[in-house]
N, C-alpha and C positions, 0 to 999 in steps of 0.2 A: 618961337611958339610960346603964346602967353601960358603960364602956370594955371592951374587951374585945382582948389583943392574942393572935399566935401566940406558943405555946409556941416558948425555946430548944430547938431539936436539937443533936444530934452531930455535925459536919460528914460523920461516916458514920454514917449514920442506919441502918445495919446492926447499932450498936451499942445500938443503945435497946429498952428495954424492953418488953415488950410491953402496959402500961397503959400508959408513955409513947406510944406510935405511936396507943392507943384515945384517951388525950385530947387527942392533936394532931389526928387525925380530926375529934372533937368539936368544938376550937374553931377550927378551921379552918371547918368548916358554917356555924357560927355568926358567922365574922366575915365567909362569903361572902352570909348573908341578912341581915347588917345592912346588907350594901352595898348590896344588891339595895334594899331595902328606900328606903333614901337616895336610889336612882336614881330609884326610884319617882316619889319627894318632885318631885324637879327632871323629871320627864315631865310628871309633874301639874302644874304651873306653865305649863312651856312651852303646855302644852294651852291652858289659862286663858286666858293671854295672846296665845293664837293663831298659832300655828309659820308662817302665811303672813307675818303683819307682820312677827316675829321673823327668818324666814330667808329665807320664797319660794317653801317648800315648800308642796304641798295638805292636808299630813298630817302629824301628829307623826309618826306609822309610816312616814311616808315619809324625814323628816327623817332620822329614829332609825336606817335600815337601813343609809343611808348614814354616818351616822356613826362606827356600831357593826360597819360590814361584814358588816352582814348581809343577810340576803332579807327581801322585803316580809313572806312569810309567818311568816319567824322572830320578827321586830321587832314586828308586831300584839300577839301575845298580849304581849309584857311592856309594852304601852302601853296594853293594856287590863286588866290587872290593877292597874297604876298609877293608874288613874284611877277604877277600882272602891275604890281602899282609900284615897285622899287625895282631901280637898275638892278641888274644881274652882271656877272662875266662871261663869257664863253671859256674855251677850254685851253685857247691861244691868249686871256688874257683879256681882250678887247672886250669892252663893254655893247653890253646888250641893255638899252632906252626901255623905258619902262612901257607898259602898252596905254597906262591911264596915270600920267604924272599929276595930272589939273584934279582931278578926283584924288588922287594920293594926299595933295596937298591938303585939301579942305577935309579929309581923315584923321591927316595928322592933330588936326583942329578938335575934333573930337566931334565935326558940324554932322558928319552922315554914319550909319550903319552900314553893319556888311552888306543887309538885303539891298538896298540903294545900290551899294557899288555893282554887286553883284547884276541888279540889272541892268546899270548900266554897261558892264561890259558886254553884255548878253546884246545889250541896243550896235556894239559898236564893229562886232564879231557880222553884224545885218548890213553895214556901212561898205564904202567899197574904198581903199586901204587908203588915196590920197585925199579922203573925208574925214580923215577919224579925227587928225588931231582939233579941226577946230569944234566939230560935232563934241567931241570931247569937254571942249571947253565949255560951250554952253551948256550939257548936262551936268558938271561938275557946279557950273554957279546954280543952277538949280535947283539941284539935290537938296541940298540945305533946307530948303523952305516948302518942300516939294512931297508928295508921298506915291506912290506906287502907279496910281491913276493919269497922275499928272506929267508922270514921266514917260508914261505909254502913249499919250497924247504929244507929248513932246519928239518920242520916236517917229510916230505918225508926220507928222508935221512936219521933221528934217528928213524923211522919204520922200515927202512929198514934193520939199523943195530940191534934192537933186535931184528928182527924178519928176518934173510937169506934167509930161506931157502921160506919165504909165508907159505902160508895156506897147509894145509897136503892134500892128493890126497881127505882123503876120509873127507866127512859132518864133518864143524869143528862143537866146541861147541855150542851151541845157546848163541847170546848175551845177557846179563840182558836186562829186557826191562825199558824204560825208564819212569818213574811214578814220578810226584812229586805234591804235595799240599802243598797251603799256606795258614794260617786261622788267620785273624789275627782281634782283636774287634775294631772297632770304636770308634769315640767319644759319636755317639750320641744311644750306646748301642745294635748297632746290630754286627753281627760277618760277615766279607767278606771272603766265601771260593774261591778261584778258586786253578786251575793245570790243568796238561799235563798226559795225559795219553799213553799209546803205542794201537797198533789198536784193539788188543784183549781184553785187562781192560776196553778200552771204549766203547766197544760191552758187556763186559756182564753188566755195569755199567748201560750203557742202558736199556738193556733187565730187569735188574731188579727194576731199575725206574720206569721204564714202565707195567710192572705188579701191580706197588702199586698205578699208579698213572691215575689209571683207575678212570671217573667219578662218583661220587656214583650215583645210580639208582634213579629214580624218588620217593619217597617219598608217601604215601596215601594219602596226603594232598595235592598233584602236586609240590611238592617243587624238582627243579631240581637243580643240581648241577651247581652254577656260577661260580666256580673258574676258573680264566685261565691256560693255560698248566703249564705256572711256577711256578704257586702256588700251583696247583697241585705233577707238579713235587717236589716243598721242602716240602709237606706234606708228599710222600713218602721217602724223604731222613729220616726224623725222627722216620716214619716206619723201615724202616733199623736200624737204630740207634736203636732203643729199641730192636727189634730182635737181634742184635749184643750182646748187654748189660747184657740180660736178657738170654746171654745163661752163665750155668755154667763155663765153662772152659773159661772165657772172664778176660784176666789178667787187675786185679787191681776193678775190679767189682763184681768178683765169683757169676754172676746171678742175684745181684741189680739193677735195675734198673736206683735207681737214690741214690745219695749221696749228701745230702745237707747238708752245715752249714746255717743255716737260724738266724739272729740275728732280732727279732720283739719282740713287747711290747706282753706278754697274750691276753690283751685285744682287741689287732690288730688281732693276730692270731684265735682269736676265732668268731668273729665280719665279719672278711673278710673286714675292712675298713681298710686303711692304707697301708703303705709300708716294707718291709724288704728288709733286704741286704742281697743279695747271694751268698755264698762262697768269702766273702769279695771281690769282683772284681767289682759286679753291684747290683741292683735293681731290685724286683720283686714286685707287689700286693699282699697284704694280700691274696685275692682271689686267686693269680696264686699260693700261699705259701699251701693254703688249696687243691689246687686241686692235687698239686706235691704230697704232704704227703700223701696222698692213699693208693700208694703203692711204696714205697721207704724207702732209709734209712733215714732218718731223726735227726740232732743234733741243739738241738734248743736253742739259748741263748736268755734267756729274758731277756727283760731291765728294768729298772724302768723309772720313768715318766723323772730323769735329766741325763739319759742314762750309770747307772752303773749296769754291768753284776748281775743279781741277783740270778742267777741260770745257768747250762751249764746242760743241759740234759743227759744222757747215749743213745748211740748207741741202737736203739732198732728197729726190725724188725716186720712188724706189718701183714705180711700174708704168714702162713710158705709153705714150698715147698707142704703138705699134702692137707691143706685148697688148695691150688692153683690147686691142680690137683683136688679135687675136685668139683668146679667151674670150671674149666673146662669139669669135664666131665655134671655137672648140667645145664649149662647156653649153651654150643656149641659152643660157641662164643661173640659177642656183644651181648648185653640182647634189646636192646634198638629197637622198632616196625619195620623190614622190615631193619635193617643193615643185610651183609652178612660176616660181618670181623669172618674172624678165630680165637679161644682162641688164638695165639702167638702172634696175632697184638692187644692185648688188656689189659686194667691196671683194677687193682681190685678194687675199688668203693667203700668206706664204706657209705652207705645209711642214718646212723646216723652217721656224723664227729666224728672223736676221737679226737680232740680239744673239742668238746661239749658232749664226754664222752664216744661216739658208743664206743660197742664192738668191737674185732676181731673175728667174728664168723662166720659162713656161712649164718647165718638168717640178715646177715647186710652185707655182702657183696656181689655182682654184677661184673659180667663181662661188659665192657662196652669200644666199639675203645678209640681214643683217639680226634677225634670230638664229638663224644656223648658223654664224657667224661669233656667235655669244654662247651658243650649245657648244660649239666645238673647244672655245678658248676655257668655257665655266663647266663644263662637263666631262663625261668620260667615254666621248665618241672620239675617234681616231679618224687621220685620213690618207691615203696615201695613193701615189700615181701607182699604175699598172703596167706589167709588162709591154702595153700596149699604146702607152701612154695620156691613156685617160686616166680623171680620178674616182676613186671608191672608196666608199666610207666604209668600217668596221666600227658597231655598236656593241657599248658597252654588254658587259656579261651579263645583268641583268635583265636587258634586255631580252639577248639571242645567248644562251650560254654555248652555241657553238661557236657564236663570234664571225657569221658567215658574211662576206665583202658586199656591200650592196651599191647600186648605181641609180641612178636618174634615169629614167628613159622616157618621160615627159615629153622632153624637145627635142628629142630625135630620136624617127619611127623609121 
């Protein structure tokens, strides 16, 4: 790559010529996309080698905005142009090909702007995958000498020629439709989903948000439902989620639920005081640690008090598919007074913790959603089986200060 520096000026640039001012314009552009270009290089790297190990961040783009004082949305587009025109690694190591190396090149050169690249990738994203690289190449000699008009005529024109004849008389094929999501965690431990859906995934996306994300019913106590729509709505997304999770054929979960590494002291985990780390990425509450392990898989490493591994648990499943159907067919659904959730929105409850020794049995386990599921582990409602061997709940004293046993009888009249 030839060197390329800024012309000397006039200290009063009033006094320069007017081809001097046009080629200081010029090599000024040019020494602004060579840099550009450079940065690229060093985004694409960080990417490779992963900006969480590297920093701590979720995201290069998140890294980058902070770095560069920008906004998440400013800093996206130049980490994804970087990554489009420089190799990458994958996670195994092996290199991932740049998607526009011919355009990378003449960048480096400092020949084109972003907007150029940019369209042209837009042109190549239209191309069908074993067209791009020479499509490529002739947009890239282009570019250079080219502006925005000329490259839309030029997209025109490489349609044209792989495709002669147009579209066939009769209904062509339907296009992919277009869907994408981005999830990436924060710093201060929450996770940012968004994406783009096409018009029919955001219709039934909808529709089924919105069947979970119906307000619960008024309560015997008069307790109505305060959540606002959006929080209603992301309590249904994690209804989904567990529906999804907890179906068998669900790759990489086969019907578990949840799959924790939980790293806590015993006496944290049995206590419900204190913190643990989950799946080495973040932090959980001892209590949030207690109320996950219910029903999930669970691999627990305890620590001693100067935090050396003193034990690493065995994988163990603690409510089999037989138990679960029947609690299912025993309990209907949520156990918990006046819920209507269905067995498949619901996680199974041990009654006595199996941190504090509960069994896995049907006389200790309970159907319960996954708000009264949080009420019971974060509040001051109790629950216990009956001489009869159903379960019933006793509410706190504030509540009822007789404290009198209350049941479900929703699902079964």
């Amino acid at each position: 790559m030839s060197e390329t520096f800024l012309p000397e000026l006039p200290q009063e640039l009033w006094r320069a010529g007017k081809l001097e001012l046009a080629h200081g314009v010029q090599q000024s552009l040019q020494v602004i996309r060579m840099a550009t270009a450079g940065l690229g290089r060093f985004l694409a790297e960080i990417e490779s080698r992963g900006v969480k190990d590297l920093y701590g961040y979720g995201s290069t783009a998140a890294w980058f905005a902070d770095v560069a004082g920008l906004s998440r949305g400013e800093a996206g587009p130049v980490v994804k142009r970087a990554i489009a025109l420089n190799p990458t690694r994958a996670l195994d190591g092996t290199e991932v090909p740049a998607v526009a190396p011919a355009t990378a090149a003449v960048a480096a050169e400092g020949l084109v702007g972003d907007e150029r690249i940019d369209q042209i990738l837009e042109i190549l994203k239209k191309l069908p995958a074993e067209d791009r690289v020479n499509a490529e190449k002739i947009l890239a000699d282009l570019a250079p000498s080219a502006g925005p008009r000329q490259l839309a005529e030029a997209e025109a024109n490489l349609l044209a020629l792989l495709d002669p004849d147009g579209n066939e008389p009769k209904d062509p094929e339907p296009a992919e439709p277009r869907r994408e999501i981005t999830l990436e965690r924060r710093k201060d431990g929450f996770w940012k989903l968004t994406g783009l859906l096409d018009d029919e995934t955001g219709a039934r996306t909808a529709a089924a948000l919105e069947a979970y994300a119906q307000p619960r019913p008024v309560d015997e106590f008069g307790q109505a439902d305060l959540r606002m729509k959006c929080e209603r709505m992301g309590d249904a997304w994690v209804d989904i989620l567990d529906l999804a999770i907890a179906c068998p054929d669900q790759p990489g979960t086969s019907g578990y639920r949840t799959l924790l590494h939980v790293t806590i002291g015993l006496d944290e985990l049995k206590s419900g005081l204190g913190t643990a780390c989950l799946d080495f990425v973040g932090t959980m509450t001892a209590r949030e640690a207690r109320l996950a392990a219910c029903d999930c898989l669970m691999l627990p490493v305890v620590m001693s008090a100067v935090g050396e591994p003193l034990d690493v648990g065995r994988l163990r499943r603690f409510v089999t598919p037989g138990q679960r159907r029947a609690l299912n067919i025993r309990d209907g659904g949520c156990a918990f007074p006046g819920c209507h959730r269905k067995p498949k929105n619901c996680h199974a409850h041990h009654i006595h913790h199996w941190a504090d020794g509960g069994p896995t049995d049907l006389r200790n386990l309970v159907l319960v959603c996954g708000f009264h599921h949080r009420l019971i582990h974060h509040g001051d409602w109790e629950v216990r089986m009956a001489a009869d061997g159903l379960p019933e709940f006793i509410p706190p004293q504030y509540r009822d200060p007789l404290r009198q046993p209350r049941r479900n009888t929703l699902h079964h009249r």
